[in-house]
N, C-alpha and C positions, 0 to 999 in steps of 0.2 A: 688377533683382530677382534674387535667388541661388535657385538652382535649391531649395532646401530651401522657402525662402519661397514659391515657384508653386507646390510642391507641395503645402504648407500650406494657400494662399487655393484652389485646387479641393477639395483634404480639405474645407474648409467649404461650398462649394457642393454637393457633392453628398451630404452630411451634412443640409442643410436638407431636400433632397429624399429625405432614408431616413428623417429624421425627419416630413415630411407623409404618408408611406406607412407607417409603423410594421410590422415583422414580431412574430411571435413565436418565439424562438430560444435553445433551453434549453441553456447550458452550462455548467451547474453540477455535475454529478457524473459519476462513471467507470460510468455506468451501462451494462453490454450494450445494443445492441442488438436488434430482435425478430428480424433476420436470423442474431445469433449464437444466440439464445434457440432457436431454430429446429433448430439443430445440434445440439441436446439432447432432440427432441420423441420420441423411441423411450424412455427411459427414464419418460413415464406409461405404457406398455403392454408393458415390456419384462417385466416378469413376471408368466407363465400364474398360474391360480387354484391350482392344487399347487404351484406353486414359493417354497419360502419357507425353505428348506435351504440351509445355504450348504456349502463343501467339506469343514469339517467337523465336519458332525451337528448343526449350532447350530439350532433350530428359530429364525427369527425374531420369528415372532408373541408369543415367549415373553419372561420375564424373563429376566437372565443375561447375561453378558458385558459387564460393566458400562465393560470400559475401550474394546471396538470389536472387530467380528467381527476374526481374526486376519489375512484378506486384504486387508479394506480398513487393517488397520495395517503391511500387508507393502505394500501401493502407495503408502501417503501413505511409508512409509519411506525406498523407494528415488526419492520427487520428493522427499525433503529432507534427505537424507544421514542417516536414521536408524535403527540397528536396529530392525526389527519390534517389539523386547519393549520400545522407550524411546517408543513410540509410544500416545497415548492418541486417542479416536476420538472427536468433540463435534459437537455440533448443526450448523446450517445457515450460521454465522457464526462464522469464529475470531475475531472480537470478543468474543463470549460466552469463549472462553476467556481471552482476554488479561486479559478482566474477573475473571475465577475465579483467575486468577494473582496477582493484582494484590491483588485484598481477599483473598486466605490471606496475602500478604505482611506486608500493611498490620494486619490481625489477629491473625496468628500467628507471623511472621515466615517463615526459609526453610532448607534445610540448609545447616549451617555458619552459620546467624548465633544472636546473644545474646540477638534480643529483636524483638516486633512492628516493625515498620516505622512504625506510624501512632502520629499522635500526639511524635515526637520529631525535629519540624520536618528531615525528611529529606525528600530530592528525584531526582528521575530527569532526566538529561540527555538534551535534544530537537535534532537536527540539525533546521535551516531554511532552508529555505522543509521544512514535514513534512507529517504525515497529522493533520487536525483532530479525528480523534474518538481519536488517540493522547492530545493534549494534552486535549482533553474528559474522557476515562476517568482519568485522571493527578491531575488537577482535583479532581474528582467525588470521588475517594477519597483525599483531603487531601493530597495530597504537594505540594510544590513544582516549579519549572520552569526547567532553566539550557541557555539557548541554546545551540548551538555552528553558527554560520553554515557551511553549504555553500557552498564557492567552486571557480572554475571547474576547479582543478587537485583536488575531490572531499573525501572529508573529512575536517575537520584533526584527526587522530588526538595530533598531537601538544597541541593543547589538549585533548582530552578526557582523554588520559594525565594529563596534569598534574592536572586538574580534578578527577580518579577517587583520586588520588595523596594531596591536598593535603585530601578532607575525608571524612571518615568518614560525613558526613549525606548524600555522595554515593551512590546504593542501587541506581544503572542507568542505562541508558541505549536510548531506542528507536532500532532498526536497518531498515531496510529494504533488506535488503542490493542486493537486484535489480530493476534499473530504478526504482530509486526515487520516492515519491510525493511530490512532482510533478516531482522537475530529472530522473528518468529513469538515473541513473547507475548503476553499478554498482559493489562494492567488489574491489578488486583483492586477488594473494592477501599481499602487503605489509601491507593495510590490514587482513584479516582475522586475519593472525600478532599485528599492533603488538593488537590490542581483547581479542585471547586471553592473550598474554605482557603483556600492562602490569597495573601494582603497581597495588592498587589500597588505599586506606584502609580502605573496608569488607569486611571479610570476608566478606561475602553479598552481593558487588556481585551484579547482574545484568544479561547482555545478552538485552534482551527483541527476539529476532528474527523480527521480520515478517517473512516469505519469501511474499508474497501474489504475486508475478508469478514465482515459481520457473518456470514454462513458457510464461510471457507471452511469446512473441518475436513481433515485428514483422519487424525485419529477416531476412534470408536467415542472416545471419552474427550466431551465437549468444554472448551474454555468459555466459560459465563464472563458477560463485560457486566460491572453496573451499567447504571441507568444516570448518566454523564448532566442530563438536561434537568431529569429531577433531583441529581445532587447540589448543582448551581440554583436552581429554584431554593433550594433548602437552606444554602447558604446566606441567604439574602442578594443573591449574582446572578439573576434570571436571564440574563441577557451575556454573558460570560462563555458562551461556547455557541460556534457553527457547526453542523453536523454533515457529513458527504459520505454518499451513497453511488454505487451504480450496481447495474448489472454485464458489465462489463465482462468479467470473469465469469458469471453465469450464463447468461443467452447468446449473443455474439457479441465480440471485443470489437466489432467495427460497426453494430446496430441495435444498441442497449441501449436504454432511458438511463437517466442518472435523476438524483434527487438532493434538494438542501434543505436542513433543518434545523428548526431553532424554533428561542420565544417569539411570542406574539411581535414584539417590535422585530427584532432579527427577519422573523421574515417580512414583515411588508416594507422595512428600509429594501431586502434583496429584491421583493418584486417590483417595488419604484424602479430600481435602478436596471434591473433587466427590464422591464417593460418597456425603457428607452431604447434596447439594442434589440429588441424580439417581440413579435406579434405574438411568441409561443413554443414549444418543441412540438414537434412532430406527432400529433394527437392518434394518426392512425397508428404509429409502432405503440403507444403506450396503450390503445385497442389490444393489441396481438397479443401484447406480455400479457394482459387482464385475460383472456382469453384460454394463452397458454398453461397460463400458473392456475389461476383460478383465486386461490387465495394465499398467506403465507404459508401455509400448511403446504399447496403445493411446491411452493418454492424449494420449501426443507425437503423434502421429498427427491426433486431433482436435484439438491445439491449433494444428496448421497450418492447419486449415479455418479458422480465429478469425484468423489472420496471412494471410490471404486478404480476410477480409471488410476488417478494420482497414489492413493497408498501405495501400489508396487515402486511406483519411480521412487519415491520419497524412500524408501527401507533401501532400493538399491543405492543411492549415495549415501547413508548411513553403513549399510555394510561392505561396501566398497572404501569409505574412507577409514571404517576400523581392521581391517582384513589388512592395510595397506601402511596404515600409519598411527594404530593406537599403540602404547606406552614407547613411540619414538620423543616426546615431545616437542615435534616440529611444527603442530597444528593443535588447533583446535575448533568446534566446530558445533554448532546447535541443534536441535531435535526439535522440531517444531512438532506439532499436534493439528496444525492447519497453515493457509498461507499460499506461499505459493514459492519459497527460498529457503534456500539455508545457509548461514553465514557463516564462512570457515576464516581462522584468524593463523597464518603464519606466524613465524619467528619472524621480529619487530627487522623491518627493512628487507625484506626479503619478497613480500606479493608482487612487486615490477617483477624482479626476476622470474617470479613464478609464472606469470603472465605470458614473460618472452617466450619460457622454454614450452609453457604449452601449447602458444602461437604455432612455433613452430614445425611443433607436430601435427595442427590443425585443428586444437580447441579453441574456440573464440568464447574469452570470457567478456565479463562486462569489467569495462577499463576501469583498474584500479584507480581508487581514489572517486570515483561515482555516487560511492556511497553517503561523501561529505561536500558540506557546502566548498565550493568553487573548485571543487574536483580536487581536493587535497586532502589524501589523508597524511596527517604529521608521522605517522609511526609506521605508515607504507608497511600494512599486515591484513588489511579487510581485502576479501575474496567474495562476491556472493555468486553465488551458483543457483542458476534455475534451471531445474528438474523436469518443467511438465510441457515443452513442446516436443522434445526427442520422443523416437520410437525406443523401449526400452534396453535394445540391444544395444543401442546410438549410446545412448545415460551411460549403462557400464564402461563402455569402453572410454566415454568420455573422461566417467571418473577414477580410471584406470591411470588414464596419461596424465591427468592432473595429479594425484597421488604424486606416481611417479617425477613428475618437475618438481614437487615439493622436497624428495627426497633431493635429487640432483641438482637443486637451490641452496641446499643446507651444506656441500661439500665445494661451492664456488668460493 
């Protein structure tokens, strides 16, 4: 019997016995955990009953300042390469903005283009394995959906060139530039020049850039993004990329500011068009952040507390999936440096299965095929795994059973 094969016929035996003991084992979202949640607990009480002032003179309780107090748009600025005055200030979810970008596009079109977006069978270009509520919101607001696979050497800039080149109903493309959700990558500054300098057919192309892990770091050793807004400046594209920000995964995931950035036209088209739907975000939480953080310095600061808690999770699904299934090649699987995933790749047609048998023992992962537009992946192999709401004992054994379904997928 070949050493893969004993490994296989114990994967089933000790599978029967995960599945007469059933755990419950949630790994379905990039949810904080209450230990990182916890690192944010000073901003309910951080501001006394007179404190409602910010540096300057802005009463908060009041109306008024409708695109974000001028600090919290000088901190989100300098985490995402933006001047202060191209910085707009939005709710608790830069979803909520992506969405406000997205229908002014689709309704009204954007500077520099001829005509609404919606309605004139136009599409937005999705790198894959991606983020499932990018392809959701995309969906939702009629547009179209054109792959462009993520592979090991990151992303192929030169098919999306072409692809951007070649149709005019081409209208974007979503970006996550840092630590990518879920392969974890990063775009190098090659890759951020080629998305800046390339032709594109539409004259209101646009690059919708997620920057949700901008100070996500796991590792010690930090992935540098360029500087995305003054590469399109340089280009002669000034107007070529949306930029999205939150603190979602930093302070709390359910009472974070979020922020949108771009050129001078980019933002005052987005604050025309939110100022029809918003007197404003919530001036007193964007108080608290200012308050708590101080400046981006303190930011980076607490985001090493978050790369304290997360490093151990992160290593245990790393050595938990080599201990378990390196030189079988049934998988494979990423190593990010920050983020908040890691995306493991079955033998092609095999992730449903793998999903069942871990179902069954009581992992919940996130349903395959998630990771691509209209919940389809063609080659049914992307698994992505989130590491950092589990207690760490929870993570191992998670990634214990999951291993194990991988093995007992492969002998079905």
């Amino acid at each position: 019997m070949s050493d893969l094969a004993s490994r296989i016929q114990e994967a089933r035996a000790r599978f029967e016995q995960m599945c007469a003991d059933p755990v419950s084992l949630d790994l379905t979202r990039g949810k904080p955990s209450a230990e990182q949640l916890d690192l944010s607990r000073e901003l309910l009480t951080i501001l006394g009953p007179d404190d409602f002032v910010d540096g300057h003179g802005n009463d908060c309780r009041n109306y008024g300042v409708p695109d974000g107090l001028p600090e919290a748009r000088a901190l989100f600025g300098e985490v995402l390469d933006v001047p202060a005055d191209g910085i707009l200030i939005g709710e608790n979810s830069s979803l909520t903005l992506m969405y406000d970008a997205v229908a002014a596009a689709v309704l009204h079109g954007v500077p520099g283009g001829s005509a609404p977006w919606g309605g004139q069978g136009n599409r937005i270009l999705c790198p894959v394995p991606g983020y499932d509520r990018h392809f959701a919101l995309t969906e939702h607001l009629g547009l179209g959906m054109t792959t462009v696979e993520i592979g090991e050497a990151g992303l192929d800039v030169e098919a999306i060139a072409r692809l951007a080149a070649d149709d005019e109903h081409v209208k974007g493309i979503w970006i996550v530039p840092k630590y990518q959700n879920p392969v974890g990558t990063t775009l190098s500054e090659e890759e951020v020049r080629a998305l800046a300098n390339m032709k594109t057919a539409a004259s209101d192309f646009r690059i919708l850039w997620d920057n949700a892990y901008a100070v996500h770091h796991i590792d010690e050793k930090l992935d540098p993004v360029s500087d995305i807004l003054k590469a399109c400046a340089e280009a002669g594209n000034p107007d070529r990329v949306w930029i999205f920000g939150s603190t979602s995964k930093i302070t709390f995931a359910g009472g974070g500011i979020s922020a949108f950035g771009g050129s001078a036209a980019n933002a005052a088209w987005m604050s025309q068009h939110r100022g029809l739907r918003t007197i404003g975000a919530d001036k007193i939480n964007q108080l608290r952040h200012i308050r708590f953080f101080g400046d981006a310095d303190g930011l980076r600061a607490h985001m090493k507390k978050h790369a304290e808690i997360l490093r151990p999770k992160f290593a245990a699904v790393q050595s938990g999936l080599e201990e378990r299934l390196a030189g079988t090649g049934l998988a494979s699987w990423t190593k990010p440096r920050g983020g908040y995933f890691v995306s493991l790749d079955t033998q092609e047609g095999q992730a449903k299965r793998v999903y069942e048998l871990a179902s069954k023992a009581g992992v919940k992962l996130t349903p395959v095929g998630a990771t691509f537009p209209y919940g389809n992946d063609p080659k049914d192999r992307n698994i992505r795994i989130s590491p950092t709401l589990p207690p760490s004992d929870e993570l191992e054994r998670a990634i214990t059973i999951l291993a194990t379904a991988i093995l007992c997928a492969a002998d079905d």
